[in-house]
N, C-alpha and C positions, 0 to 999 in steps of 0.2 A: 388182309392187313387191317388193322385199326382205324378206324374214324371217330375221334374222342366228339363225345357231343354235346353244346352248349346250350342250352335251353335257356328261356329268355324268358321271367316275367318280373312287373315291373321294376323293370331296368335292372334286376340282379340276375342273375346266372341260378339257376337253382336245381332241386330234382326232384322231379313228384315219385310217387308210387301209383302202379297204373293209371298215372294220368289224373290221378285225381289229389291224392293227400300231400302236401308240402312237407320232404323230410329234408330236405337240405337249402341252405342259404348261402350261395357259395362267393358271392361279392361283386364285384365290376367286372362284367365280362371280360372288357377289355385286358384286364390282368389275367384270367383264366385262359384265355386266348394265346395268351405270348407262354403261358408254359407250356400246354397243347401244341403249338402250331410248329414245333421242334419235330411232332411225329408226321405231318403231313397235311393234308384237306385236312377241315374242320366241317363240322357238320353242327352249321347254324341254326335253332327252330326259334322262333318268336311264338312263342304261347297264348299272350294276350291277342295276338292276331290270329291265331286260329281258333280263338276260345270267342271271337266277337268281342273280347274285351278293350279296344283302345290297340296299341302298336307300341314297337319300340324302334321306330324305322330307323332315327339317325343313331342308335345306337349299333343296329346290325349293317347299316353304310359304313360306319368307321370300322368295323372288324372287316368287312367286305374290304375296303381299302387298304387293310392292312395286314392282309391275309389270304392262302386259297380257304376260300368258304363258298360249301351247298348250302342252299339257303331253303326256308323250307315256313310254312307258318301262313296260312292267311292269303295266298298267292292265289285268287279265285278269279282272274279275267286277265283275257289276252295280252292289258295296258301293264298289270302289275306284274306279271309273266318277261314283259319284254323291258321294263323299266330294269327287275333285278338284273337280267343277264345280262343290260345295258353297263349297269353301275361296277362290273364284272366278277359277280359270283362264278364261279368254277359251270354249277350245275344248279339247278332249280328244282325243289319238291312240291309236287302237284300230288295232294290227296282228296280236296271234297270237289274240287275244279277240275278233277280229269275228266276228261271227254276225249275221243275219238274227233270229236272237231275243233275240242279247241289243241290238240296233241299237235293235229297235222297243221296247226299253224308257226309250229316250234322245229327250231333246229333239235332233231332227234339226239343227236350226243350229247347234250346238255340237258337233259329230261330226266327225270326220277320221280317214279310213279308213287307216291304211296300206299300202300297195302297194311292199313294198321287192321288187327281184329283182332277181336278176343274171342277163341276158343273157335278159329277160323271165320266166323263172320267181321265184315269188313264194316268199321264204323267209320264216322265223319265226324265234321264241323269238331274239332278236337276232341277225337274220342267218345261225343255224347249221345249220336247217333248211329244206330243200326242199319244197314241198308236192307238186309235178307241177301246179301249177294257173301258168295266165295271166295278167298283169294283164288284159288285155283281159277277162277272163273275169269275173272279182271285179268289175271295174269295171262291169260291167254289171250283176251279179246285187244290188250292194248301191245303185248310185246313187239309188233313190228312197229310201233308209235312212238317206244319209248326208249332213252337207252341205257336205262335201268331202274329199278326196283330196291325199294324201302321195302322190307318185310320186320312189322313189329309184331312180337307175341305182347299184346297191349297187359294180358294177364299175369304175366310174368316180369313187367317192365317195375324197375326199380326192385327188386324184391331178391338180385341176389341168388337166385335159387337152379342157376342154369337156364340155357334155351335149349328151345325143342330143335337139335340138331335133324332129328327122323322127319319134320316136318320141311324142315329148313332146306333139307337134300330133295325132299321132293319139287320144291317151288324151284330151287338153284337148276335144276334137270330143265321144269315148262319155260323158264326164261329165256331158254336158247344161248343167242348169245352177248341180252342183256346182262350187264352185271349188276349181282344181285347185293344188296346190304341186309345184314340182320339184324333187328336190334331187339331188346328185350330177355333180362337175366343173364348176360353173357358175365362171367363174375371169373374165369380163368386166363390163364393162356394158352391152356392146353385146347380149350373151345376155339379161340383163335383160330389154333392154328389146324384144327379139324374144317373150320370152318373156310380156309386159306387153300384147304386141301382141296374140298369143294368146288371152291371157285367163286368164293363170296367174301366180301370184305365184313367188318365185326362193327358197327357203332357201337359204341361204350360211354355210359353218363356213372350212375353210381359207385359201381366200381373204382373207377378212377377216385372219384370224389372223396368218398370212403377209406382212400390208399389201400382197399382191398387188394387192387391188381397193382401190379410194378408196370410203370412206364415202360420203362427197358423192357423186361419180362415180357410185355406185350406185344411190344415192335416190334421182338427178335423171335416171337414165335414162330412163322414161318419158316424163318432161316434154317438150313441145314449148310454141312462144311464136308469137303472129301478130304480134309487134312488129318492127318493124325495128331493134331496138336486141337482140332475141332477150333482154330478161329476162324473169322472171316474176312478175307481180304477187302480190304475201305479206298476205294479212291475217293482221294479230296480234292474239292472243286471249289472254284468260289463262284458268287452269284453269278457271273457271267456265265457259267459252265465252263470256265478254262480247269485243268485239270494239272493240278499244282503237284503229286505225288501218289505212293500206294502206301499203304498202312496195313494193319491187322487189328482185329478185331475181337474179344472176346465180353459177353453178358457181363461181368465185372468192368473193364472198361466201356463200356456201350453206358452203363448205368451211371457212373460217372461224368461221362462225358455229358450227359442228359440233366445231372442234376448239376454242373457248373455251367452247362450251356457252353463250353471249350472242346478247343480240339485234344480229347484222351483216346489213347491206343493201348493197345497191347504190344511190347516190344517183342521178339520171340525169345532174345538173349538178354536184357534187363525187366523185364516183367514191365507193371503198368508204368506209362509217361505221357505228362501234358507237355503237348509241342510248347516250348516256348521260357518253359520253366529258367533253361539254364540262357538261352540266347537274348531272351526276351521278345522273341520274334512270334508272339501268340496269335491262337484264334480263337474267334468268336463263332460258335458253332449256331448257325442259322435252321440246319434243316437234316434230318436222315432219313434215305430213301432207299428202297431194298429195291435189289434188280428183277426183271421178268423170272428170273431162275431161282430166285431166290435163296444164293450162293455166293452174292455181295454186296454189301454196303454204300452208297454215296454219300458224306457229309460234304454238305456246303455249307462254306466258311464264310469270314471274312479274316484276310490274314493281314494278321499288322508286322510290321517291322520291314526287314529287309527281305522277308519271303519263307516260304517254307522248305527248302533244300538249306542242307549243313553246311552246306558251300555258300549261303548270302547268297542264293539267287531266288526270282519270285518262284520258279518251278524246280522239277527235278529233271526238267529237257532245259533249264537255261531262263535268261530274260523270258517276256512277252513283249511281243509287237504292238504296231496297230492301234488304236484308239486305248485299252488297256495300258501301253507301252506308255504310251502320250499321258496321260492321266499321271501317271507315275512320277516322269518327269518333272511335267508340272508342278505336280504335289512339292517333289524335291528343292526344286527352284524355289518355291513359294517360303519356304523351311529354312534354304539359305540364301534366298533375295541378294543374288549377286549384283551388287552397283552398274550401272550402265545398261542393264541387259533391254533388250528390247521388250519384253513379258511381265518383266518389274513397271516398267513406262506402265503398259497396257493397263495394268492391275493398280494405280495410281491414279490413271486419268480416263475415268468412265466412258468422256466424251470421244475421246479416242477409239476408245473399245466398240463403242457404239455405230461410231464410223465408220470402223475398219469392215463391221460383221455384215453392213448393209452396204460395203462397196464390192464383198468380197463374193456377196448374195445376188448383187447383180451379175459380175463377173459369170459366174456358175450359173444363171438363169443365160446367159449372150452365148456360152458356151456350146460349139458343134461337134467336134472330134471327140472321139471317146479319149483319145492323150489330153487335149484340153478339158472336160469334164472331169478325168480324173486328178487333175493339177487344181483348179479349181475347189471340187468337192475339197479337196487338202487344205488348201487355204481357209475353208468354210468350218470344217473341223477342230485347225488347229484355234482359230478366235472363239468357235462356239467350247471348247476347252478350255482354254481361258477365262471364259466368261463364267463359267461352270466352278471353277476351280475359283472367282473371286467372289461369287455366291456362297462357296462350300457345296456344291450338290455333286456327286460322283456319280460315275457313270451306271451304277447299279441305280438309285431310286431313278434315271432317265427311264432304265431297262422293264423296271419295273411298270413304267405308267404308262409305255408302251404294249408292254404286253398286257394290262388289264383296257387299255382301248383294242386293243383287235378282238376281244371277247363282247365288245357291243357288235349288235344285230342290226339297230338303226342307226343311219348315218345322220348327221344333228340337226340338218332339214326338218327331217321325220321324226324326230320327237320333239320337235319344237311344234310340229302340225298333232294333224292326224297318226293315229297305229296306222302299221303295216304288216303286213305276213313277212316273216321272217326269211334270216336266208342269203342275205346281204352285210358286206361288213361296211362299217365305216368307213 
């Protein structure tokens, strides 16, 4: 698959040519990030941090925050190592700071070794140093330390000109069963998806930047179809991962979809259509993820209106339950603030609200039985909902802050102290 990638110096998004000549100014990351992050990870480098020049830390925080991002650049000790994947980067790139001792202080599936060289010898300290070592060599001494590999043809990078696919196959082979990334000249889709074939994902900077390569074009590389009509089945999901419907899919609508950032399909019987056009019941396409077989599509949405089934429902199995259900609700209530209601009160009078959430947090703390805990948690629920809904916060950015805490390592004791060896969640 793809991994579009951001390079960072001073505080704009840029693209060297092997690493050394500035051919591109590409602006505020943060902006290049939100069209990228459509196709998946992001593959973060801070340049001035790996070139010894100064950092760009709160600007790669805010994309870490608001994005899956590898992070990669200047990361040369155990504290800066366990800060990033604190902050919750995806995965961490360790190139002039790999070691064997400081690897095995790291949670191994969150590890990405780098391997830059040119012309196979492995350089450092951003590209300007030579070690005399091989990648074949590195690749071997650290693959059970790491749980995957950066491989940059450093000579090829920026320039457009293909990567060493024969090189590429050999290193993808010694990795076992790290997964390997490529980067350097990758400039097709057709390399992608040789590269996909492999068993390696593509990092991609020029290219992209250039509008050499087609977004679409590139996602969809991999994909194959056993239809005879060649689309691809899409289930759409919203950030929760509930699963709203199935769709079709073809590279005209894929591409589309990608440059409105909406939810567009392939209809089999009206050709292309944007959900929402006619009902007004649109989405907001957040994300496309290609499955292990790569023979279907997920977009996750955000669906506005009354849902995405023809029928006004949120799904195409019906309502949704459960704290989604409740949300809903709410939302509805809030929209038509019915007089008297007991939720209208709440959303009125802070103090109330306040009251209710820390009598109802006792309750559920005093609670024995699993029927009483689960009565309680309910009660706790439906206020912390409410409170949510008169904030405005939905239960996706909760979703989200949650899952970028369970991606720290130290729990907030330990990094307010001393490091620790990893290994432990919060």
């Amino acid at each position: 698959m793809i991994i579009p990638s951001i390079d960072i110096q001073n505080g704009e998004a840029v693209q060297l040519v092997g690493g050394q000549r500035l051919e591109i100014r590409a602006g505020d990351p943060l902006e290049v990030a939100e069209r990228w992050s459509v196709a998946g990870e992001l593959a973060v480098i801070d340049l001035d941090a790996a070139m010894g020049q100064g950092d760009n830390r709160d600007l790669v925080r805010a994309l870490v925050r608001r994005h899956r991002c590898r992070v990669g650049g200047g990361i040369r000790s155990l504290e800066a190592a366990l800060e990033w994947l604190d902050e919750g980067a995806q995965k961490i790139i360790l190139g002039t700071a790999a070691s064997p001792e400081l690897l095995s202080q790291l949670p191994q599936e969150r590890v990405i070794v780098a391997l830059d060289a040119v012309d196979g010898e492995v350089v450092v300290e951003g590209w300007k140093t030579p070690t005399g070592r091989r990648q074949e060599e590195l690749l071997e001494e650290m693959r059970d330390l790491a749980g995957g590999f950066l491989v940059t043809f450093v000579e090829k990078e920026g320039r457009l000109q293909g990567t060493d696919l024969e090189a590429a196959g050999r290193l993808i082979e010694l990795a076992g069963c790290g997964r390997v990334t490529i980067a350097g000249g990758i400039s097709t889709a057709g390399e992608i998806a040789e590269l996909d074939a492999l068993g390696a994902d593509a990092q991609v900077g020029m290219a992209l930047y250039r509008g050499d390569l087609d977004l679409a074009e590139a996602l969809a590389a991999p994909l194959r179809s056993d239809r005879p009509d060649g689309l691809w089945p899409t289930v759409i999901c919203d950030a929760s991962g509930v699963a709203l419907g199935l769709a079709y899919s073809s590279l005209e609508s894929l591409r589309a979809a990608l440059q409105s950032r909406r939810g567009v399909y392939q209809s089999r019987a009206r050709g292309l259509w944007s959900k929402g056009d006619s009902s007004g019941n649109t989405q907001e396409l957040l994300r496309v993820d290609l499955d292990c077989d790569r023979d279907t599509l997920r977009f996750v949405v955000r669906q506005h209106g009354a849902g995405f089934c023809h029928r006004q429902t949120r799904t195409c199995w019906g309502e949704v339950g459960g704290l989604a259900g409740l949300e809903r609700t709410l939302a509805a209530r809030r929209r038509e603030s019915p007089p008297g209601s007991y939720t209208a009160k709440l959303w009125k009078e802070p103090s109330l609200l306040a009251e209710k959430l820390a009598e109802e947090a006792a309750e559920l703390a005093a609670a024995v039985s699993r029927e009483e805990v689960a009565w309680e948690a309910a009660d706790v629920f439906y206020f912390l909902a409410v409170a949510m809904q008169r904030a405005g916060v939905g239960l996706e950015e909760v979703e989200r802050e949650l899952d970028r805490r369970a991606l720290r390592i130290r729990r907030r004791s330990e990094i307010e102290g001393a490091p620790r060896a990893a290994g432990v969640e919060s």
